[in-house]
PDB file of the backbone (N, CA, C, O) and the ligand in Angstrom, with CONECT records:
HET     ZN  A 101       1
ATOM      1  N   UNK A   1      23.008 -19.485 -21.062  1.00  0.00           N
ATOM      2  CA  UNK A   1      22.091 -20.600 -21.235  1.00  0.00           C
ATOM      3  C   UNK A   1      22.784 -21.879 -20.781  1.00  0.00           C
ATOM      4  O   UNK A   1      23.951 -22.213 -20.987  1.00  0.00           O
ATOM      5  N   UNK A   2      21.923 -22.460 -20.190  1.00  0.00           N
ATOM      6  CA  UNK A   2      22.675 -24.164 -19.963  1.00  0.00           C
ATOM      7  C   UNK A   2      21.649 -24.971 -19.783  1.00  0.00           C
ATOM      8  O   UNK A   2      20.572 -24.426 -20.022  1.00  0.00           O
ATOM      9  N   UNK A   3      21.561 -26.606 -19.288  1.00  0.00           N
ATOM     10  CA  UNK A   3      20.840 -26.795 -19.066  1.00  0.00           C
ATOM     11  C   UNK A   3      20.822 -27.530 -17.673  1.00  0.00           C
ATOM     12  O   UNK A   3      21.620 -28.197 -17.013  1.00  0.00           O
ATOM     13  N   UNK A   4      19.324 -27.017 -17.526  1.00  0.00           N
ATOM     14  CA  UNK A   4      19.145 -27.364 -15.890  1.00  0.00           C
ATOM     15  C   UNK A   4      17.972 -27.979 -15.543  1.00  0.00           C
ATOM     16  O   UNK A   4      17.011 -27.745 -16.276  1.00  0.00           O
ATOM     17  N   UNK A   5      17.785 -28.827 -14.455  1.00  0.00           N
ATOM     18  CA  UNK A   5      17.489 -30.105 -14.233  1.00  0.00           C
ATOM     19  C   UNK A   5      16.721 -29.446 -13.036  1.00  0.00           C
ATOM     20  O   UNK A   5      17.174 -28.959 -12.001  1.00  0.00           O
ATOM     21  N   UNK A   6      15.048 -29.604 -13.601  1.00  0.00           N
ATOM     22  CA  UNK A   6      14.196 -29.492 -11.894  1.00  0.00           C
ATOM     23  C   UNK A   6      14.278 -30.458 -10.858  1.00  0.00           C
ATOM     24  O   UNK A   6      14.394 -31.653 -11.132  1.00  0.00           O
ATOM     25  N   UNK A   7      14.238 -30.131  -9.939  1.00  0.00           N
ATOM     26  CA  UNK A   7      14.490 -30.694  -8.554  1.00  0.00           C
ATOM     27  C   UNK A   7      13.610 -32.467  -8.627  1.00  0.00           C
ATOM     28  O   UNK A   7      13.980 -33.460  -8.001  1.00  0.00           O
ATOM     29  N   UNK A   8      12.686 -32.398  -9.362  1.00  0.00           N
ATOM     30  CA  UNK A   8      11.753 -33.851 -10.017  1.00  0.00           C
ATOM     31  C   UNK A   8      12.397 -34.812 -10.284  1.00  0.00           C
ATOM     32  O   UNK A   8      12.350 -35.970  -9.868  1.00  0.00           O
ATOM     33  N   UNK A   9      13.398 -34.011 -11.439  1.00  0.00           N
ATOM     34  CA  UNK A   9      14.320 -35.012 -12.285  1.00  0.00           C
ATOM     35  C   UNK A   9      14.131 -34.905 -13.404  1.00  0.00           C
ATOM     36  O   UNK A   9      14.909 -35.474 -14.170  1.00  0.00           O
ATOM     37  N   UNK A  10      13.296 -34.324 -13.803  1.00  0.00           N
ATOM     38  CA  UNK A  10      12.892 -33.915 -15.734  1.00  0.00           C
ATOM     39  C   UNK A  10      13.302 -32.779 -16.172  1.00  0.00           C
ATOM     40  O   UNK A  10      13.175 -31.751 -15.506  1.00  0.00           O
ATOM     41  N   UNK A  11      13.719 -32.805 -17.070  1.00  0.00           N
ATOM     42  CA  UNK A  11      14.405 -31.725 -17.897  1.00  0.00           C
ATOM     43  C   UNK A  11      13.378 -30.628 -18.034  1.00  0.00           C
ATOM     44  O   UNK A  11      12.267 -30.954 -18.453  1.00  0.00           O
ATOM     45  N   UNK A  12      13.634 -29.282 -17.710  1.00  0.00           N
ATOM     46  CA  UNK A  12      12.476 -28.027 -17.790  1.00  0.00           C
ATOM     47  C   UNK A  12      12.459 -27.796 -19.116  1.00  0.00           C
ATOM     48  O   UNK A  12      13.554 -28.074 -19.605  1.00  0.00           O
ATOM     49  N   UNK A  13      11.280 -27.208 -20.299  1.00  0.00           N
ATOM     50  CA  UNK A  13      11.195 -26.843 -21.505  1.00  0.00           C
ATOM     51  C   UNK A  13      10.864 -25.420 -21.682  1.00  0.00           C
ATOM     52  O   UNK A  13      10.142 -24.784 -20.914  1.00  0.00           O
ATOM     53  N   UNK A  14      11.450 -24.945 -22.768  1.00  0.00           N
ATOM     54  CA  UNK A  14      11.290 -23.366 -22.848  1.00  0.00           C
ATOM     55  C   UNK A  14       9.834 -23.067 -22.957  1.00  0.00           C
ATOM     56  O   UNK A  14       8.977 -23.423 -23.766  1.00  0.00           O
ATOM     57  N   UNK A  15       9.807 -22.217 -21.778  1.00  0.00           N
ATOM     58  CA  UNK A  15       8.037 -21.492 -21.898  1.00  0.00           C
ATOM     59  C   UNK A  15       8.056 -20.032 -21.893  1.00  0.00           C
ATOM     60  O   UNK A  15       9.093 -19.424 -21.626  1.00  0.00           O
ATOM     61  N   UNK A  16       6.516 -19.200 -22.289  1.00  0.00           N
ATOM     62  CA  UNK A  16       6.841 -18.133 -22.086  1.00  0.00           C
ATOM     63  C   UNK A  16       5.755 -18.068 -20.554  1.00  0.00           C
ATOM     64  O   UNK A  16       4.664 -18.627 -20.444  1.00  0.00           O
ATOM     65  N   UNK A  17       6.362 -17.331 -19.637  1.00  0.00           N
ATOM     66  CA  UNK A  17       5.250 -17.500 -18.600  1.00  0.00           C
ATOM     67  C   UNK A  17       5.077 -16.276 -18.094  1.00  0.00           C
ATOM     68  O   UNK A  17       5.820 -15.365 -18.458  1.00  0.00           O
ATOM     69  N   UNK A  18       3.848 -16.019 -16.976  1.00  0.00           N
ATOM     70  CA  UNK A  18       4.036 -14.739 -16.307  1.00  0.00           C
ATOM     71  C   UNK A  18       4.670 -14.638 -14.611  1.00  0.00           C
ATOM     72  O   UNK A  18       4.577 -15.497 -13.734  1.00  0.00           O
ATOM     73  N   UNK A  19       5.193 -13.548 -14.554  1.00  0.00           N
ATOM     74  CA  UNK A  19       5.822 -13.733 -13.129  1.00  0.00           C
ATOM     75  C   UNK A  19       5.325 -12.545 -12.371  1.00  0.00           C
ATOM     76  O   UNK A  19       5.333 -11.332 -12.583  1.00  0.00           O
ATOM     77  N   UNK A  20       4.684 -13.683 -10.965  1.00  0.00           N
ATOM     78  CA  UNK A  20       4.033 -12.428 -10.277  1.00  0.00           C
ATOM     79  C   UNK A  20       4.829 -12.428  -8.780  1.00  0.00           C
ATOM     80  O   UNK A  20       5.264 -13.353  -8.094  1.00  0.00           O
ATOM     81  N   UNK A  21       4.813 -10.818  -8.580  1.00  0.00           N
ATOM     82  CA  UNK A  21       5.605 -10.853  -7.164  1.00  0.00           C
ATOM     83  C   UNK A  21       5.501  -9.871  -6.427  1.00  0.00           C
ATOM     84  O   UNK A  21       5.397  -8.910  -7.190  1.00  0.00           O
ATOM     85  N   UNK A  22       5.469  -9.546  -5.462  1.00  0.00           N
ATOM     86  CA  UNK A  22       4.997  -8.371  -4.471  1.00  0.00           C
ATOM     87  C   UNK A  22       6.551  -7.511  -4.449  1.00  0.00           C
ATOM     88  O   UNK A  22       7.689  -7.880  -4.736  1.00  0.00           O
ATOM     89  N   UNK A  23       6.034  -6.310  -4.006  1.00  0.00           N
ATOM     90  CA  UNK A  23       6.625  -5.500  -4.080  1.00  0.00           C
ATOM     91  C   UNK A  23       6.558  -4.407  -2.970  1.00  0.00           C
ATOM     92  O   UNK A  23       5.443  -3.937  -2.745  1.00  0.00           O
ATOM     93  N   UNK A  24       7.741  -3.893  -2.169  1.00  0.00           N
ATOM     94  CA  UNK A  24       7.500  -2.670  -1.214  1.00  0.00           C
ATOM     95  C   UNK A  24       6.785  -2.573  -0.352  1.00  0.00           C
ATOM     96  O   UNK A  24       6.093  -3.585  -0.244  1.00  0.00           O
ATOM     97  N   UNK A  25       6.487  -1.503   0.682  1.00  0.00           N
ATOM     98  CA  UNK A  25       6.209  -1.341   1.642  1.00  0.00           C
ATOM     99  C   UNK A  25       4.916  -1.554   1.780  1.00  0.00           C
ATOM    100  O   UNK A  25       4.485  -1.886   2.885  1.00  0.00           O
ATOM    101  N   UNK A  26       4.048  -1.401   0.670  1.00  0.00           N
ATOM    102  CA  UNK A  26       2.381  -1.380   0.594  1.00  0.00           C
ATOM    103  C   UNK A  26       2.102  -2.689  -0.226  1.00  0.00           C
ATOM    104  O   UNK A  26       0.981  -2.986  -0.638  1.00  0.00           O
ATOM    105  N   UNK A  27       2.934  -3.244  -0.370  1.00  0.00           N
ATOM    106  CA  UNK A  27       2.435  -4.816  -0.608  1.00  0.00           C
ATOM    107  C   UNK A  27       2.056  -5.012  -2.260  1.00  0.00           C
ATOM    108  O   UNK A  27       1.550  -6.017  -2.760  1.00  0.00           O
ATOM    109  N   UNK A  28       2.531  -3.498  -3.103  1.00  0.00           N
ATOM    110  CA  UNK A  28       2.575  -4.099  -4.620  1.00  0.00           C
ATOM    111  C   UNK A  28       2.660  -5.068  -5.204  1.00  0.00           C
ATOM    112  O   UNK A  28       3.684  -5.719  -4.999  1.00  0.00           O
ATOM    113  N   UNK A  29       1.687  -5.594  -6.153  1.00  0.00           N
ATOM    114  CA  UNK A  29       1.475  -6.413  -7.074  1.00  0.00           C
ATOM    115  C   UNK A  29       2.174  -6.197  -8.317  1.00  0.00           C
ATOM    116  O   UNK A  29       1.744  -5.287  -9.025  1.00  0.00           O
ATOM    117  N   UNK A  30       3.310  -6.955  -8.776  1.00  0.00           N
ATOM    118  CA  UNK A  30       3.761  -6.683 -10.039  1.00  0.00           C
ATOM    119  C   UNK A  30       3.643  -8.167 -10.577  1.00  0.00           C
ATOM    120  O   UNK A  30       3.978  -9.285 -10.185  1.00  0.00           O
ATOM    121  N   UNK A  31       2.940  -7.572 -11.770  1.00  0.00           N
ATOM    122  CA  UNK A  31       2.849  -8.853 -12.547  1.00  0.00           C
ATOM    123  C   UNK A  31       3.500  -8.560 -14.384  1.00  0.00           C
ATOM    124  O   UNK A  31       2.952  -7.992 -15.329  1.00  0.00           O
ATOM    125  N   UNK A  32       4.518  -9.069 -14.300  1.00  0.00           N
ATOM    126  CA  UNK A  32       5.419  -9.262 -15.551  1.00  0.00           C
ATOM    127  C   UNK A  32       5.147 -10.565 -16.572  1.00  0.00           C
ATOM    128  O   UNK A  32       5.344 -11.725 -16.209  1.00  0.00           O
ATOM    129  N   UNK A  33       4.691 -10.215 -17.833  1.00  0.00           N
ATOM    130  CA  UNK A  33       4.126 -10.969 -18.858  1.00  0.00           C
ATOM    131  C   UNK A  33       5.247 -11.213 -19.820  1.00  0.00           C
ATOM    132  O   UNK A  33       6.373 -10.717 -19.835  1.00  0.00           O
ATOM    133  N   UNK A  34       4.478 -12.419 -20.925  1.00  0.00           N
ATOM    134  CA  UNK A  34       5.786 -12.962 -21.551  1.00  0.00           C
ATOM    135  C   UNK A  34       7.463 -13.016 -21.160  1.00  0.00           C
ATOM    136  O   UNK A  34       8.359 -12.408 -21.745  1.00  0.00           O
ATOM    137  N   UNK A  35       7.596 -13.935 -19.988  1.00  0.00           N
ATOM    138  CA  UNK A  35       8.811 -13.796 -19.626  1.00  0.00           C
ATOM    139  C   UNK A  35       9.142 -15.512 -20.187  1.00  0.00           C
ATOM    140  O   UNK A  35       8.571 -16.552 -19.859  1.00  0.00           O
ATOM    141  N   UNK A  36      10.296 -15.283 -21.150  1.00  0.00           N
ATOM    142  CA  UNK A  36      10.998 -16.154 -21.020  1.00  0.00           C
ATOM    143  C   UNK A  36      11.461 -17.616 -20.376  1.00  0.00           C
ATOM    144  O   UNK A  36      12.603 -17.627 -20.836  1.00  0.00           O
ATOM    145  N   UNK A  37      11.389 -18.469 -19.861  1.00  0.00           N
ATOM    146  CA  UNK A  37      11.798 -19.441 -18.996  1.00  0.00           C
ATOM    147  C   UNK A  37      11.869 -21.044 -19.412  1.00  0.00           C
ATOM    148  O   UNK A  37      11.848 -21.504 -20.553  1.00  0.00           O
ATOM    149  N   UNK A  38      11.952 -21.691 -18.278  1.00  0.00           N
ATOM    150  CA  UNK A  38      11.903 -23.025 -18.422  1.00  0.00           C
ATOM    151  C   UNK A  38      11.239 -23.539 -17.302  1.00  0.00           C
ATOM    152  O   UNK A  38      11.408 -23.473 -16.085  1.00  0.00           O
ATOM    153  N   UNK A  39      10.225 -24.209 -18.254  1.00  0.00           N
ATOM    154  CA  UNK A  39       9.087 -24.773 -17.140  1.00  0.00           C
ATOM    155  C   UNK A  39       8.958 -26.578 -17.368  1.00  0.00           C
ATOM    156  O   UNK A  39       8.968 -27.217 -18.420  1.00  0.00           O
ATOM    157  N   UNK A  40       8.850 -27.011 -16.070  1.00  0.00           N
ATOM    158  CA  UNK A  40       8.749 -28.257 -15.940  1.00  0.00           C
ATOM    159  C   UNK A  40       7.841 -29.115 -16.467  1.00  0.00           C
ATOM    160  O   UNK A  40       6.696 -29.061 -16.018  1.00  0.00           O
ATOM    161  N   UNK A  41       8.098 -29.895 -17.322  1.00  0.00           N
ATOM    162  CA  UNK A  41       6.637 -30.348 -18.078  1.00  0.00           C
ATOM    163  C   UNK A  41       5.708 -31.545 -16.825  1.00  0.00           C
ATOM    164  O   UNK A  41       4.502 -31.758 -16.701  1.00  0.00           O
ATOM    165  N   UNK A  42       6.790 -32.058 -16.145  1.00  0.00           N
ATOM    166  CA  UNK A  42       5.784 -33.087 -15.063  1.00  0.00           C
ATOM    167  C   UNK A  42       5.415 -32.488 -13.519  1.00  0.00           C
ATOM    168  O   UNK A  42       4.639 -33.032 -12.733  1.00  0.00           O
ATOM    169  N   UNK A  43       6.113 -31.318 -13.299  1.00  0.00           N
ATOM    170  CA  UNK A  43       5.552 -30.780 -11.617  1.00  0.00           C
ATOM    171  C   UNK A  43       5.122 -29.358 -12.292  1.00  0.00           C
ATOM    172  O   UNK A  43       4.017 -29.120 -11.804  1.00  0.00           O
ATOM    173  N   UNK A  44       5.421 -28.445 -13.061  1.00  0.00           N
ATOM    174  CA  UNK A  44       5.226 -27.139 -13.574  1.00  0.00           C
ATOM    175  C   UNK A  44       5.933 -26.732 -12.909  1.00  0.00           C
ATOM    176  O   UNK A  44       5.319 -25.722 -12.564  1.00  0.00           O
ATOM    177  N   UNK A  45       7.096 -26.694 -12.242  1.00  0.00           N
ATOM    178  CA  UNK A  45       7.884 -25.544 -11.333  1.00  0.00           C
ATOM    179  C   UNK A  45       8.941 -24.986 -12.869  1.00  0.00           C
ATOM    180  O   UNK A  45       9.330 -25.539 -13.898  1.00  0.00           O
ATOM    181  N   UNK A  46       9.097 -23.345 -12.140  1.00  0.00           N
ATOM    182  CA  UNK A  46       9.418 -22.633 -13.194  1.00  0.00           C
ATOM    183  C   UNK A  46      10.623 -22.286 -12.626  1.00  0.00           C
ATOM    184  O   UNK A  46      10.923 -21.903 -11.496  1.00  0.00           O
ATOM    185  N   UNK A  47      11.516 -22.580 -14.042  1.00  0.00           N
ATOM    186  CA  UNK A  47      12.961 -21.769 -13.751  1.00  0.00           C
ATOM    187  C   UNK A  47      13.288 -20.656 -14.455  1.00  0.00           C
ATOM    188  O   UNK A  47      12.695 -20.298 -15.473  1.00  0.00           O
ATOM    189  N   UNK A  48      14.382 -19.987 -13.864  1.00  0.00           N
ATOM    190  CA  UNK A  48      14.659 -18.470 -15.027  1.00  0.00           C
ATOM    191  C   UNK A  48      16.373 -18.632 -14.744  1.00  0.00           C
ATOM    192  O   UNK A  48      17.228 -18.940 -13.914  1.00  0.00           O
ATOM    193  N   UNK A  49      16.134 -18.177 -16.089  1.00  0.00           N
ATOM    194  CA  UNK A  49      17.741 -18.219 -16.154  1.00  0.00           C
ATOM    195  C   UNK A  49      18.835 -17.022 -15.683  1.00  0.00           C
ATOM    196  O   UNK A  49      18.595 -16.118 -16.484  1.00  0.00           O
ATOM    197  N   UNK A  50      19.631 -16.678 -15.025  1.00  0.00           N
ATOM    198  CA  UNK A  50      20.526 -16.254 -13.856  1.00  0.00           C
ATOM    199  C   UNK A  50      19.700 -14.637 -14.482  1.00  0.00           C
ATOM    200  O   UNK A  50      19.093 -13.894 -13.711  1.00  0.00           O
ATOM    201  N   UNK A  51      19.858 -14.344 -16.021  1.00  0.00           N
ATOM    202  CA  UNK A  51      20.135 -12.664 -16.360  1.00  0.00           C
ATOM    203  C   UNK A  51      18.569 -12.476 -16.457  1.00  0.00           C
ATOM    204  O   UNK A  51      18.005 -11.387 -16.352  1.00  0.00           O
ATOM    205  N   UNK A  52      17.763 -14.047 -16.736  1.00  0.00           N
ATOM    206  CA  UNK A  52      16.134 -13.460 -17.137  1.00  0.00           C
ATOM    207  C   UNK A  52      15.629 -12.719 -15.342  1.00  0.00           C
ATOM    208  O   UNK A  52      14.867 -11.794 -15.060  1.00  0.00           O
ATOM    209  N   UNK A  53      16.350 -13.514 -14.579  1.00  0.00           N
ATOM    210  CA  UNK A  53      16.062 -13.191 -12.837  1.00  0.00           C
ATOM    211  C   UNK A  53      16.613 -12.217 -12.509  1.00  0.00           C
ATOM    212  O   UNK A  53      16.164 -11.667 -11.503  1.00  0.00           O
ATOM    213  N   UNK A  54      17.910 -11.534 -13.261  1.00  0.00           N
ATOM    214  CA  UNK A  54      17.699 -10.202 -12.947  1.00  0.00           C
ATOM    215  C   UNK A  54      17.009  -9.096 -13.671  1.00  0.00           C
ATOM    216  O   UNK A  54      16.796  -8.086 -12.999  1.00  0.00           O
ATOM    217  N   UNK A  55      16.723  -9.097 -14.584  1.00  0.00           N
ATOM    218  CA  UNK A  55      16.071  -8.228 -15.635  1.00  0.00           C
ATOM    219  C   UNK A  55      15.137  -8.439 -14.812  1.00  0.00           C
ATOM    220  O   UNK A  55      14.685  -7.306 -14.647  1.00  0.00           O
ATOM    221  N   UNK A  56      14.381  -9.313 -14.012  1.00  0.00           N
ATOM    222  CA  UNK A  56      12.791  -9.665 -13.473  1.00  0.00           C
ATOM    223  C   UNK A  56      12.785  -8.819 -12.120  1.00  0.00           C
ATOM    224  O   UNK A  56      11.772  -8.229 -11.746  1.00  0.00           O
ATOM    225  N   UNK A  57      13.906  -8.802 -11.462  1.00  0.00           N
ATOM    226  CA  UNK A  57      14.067  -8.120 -10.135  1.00  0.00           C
ATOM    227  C   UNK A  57      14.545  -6.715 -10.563  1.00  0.00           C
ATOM    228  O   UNK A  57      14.667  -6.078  -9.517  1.00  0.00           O
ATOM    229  N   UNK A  58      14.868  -5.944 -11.606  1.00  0.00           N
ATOM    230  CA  UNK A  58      15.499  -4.760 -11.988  1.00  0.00           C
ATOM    231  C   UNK A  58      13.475  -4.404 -12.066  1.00  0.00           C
ATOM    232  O   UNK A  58      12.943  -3.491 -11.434  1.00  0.00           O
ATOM    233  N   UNK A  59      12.859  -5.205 -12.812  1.00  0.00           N
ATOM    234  CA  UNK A  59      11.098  -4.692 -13.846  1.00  0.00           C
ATOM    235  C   UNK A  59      10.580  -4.382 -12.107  1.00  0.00           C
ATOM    236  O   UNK A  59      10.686  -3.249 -11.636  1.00  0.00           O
ATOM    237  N   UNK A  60      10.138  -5.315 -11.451  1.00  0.00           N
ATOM    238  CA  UNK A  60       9.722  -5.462 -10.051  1.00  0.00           C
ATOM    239  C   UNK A  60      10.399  -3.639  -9.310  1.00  0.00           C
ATOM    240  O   UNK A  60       9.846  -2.539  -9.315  1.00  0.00           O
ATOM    241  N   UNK A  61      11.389  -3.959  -8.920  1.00  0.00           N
ATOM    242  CA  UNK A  61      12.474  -2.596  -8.251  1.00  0.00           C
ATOM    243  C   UNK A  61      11.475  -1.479  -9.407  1.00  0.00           C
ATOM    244  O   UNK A  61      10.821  -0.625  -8.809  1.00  0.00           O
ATOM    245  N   UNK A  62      11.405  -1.478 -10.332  1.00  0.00           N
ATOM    246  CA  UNK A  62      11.202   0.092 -11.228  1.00  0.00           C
ATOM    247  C   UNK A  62      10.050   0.223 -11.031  1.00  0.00           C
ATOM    248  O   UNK A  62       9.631   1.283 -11.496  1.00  0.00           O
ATOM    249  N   UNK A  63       8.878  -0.731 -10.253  1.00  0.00           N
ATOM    250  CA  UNK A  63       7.621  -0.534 -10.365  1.00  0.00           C
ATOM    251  C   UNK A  63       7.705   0.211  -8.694  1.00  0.00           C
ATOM    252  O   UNK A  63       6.564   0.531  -8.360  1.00  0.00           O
ATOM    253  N   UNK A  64       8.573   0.495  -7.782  1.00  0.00           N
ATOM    254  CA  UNK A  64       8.529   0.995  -6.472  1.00  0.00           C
ATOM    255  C   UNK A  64       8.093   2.416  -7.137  1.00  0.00           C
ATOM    256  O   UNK A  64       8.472   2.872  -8.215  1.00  0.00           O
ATOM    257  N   UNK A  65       7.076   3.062  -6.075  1.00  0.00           N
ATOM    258  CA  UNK A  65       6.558   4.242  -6.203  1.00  0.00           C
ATOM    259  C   UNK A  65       5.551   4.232  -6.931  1.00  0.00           C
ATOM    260  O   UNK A  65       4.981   5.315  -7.064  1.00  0.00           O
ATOM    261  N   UNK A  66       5.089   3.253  -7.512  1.00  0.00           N
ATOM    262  CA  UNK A  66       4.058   3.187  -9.005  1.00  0.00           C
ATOM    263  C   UNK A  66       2.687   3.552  -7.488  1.00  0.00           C
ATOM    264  O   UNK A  66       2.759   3.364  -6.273  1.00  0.00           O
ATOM    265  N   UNK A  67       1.688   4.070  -8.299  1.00  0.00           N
ATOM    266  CA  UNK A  67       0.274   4.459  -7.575  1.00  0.00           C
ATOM    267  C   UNK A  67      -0.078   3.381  -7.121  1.00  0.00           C
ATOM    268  O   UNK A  67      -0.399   3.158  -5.954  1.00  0.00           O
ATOM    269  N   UNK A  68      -0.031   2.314  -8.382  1.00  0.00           N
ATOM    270  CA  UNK A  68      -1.305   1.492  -8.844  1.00  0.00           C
ATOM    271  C   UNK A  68      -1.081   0.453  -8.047  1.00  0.00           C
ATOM    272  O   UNK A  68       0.045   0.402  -7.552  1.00  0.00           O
ATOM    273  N   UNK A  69      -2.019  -0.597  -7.719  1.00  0.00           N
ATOM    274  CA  UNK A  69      -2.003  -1.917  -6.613  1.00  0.00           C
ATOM    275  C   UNK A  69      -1.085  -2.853  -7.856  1.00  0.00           C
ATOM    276  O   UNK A  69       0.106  -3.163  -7.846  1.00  0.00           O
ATOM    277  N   UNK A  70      -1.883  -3.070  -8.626  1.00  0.00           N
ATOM    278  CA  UNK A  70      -1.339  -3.832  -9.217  1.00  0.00           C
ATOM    279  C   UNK A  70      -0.331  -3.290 -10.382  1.00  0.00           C
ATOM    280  O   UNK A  70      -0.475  -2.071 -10.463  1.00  0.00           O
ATOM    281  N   UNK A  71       0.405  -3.655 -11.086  1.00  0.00           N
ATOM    282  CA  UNK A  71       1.856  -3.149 -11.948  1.00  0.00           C
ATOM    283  C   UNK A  71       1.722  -4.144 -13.172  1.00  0.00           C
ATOM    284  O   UNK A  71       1.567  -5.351 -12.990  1.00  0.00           O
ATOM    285  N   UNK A  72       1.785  -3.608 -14.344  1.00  0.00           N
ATOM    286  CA  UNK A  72       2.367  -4.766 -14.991  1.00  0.00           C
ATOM    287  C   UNK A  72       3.168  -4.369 -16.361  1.00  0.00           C
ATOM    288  O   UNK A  72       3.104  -3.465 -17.195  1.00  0.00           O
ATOM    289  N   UNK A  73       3.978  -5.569 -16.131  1.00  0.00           N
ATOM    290  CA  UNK A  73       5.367  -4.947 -16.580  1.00  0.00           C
ATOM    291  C   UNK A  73       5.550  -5.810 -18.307  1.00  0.00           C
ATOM    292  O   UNK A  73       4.662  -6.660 -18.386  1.00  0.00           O
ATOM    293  N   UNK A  74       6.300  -5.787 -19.408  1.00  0.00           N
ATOM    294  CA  UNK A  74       5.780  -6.473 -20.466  1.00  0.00           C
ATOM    295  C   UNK A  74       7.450  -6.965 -20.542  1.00  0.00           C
ATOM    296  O   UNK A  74       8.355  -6.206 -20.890  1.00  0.00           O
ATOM    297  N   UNK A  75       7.589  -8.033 -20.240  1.00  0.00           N
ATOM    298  CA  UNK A  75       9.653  -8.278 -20.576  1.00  0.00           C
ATOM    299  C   UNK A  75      10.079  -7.855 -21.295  1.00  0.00           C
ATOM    300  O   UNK A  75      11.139  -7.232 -21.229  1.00  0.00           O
ATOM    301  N   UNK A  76       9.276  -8.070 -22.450  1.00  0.00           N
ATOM    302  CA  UNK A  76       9.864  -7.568 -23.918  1.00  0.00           C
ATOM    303  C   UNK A  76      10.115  -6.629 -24.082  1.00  0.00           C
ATOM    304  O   UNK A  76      11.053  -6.389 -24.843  1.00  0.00           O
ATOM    305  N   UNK A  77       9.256  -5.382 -23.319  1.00  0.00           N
ATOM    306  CA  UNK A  77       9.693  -4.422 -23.364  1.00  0.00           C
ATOM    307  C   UNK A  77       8.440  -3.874 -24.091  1.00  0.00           C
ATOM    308  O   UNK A  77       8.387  -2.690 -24.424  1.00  0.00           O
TER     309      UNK A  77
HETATM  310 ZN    ZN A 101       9.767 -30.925 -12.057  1.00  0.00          ZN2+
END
């Protein structure tokens, strides 16, 4: 944890948000709920912190091979 400073200039505040991101060769939709972060209260740009961004790219990677168009993944588990 530390703290980090959006590109704006305002301090980001802990949110829980969802993170959506394509995936693989067929253009998967993974969409990962209640994730953790820090979101900008004056532009909304969202940050994640170094281990929440990999846990997010490990959820994304485990959804390769899934049938379904869309994926969705729960952080929490
Ligand atoms: Zn900002």
């Amino acid at each position: 944890m530390g703290t980090a400073t959006c590109v704006c200039g305002e301090e980001p505040k802990p949110a829980m948000v969802e993170h959506f991101s394509r995936w693989g060769p067929e253009g998967q939709r993974v969409l990962v709920t209640d994730v953790p972060a820090l979101r900008c209260v004056r532009c909304g740009m969202v940050l994640f912190e170094n281990d929440v961004a990999q846990r997010l790219e490990d959820l994304v990677r485990g959804a390769e091979g899934e049938p379904l168009t869309i994926v969705v993944a729960r952080y929490g588990g």
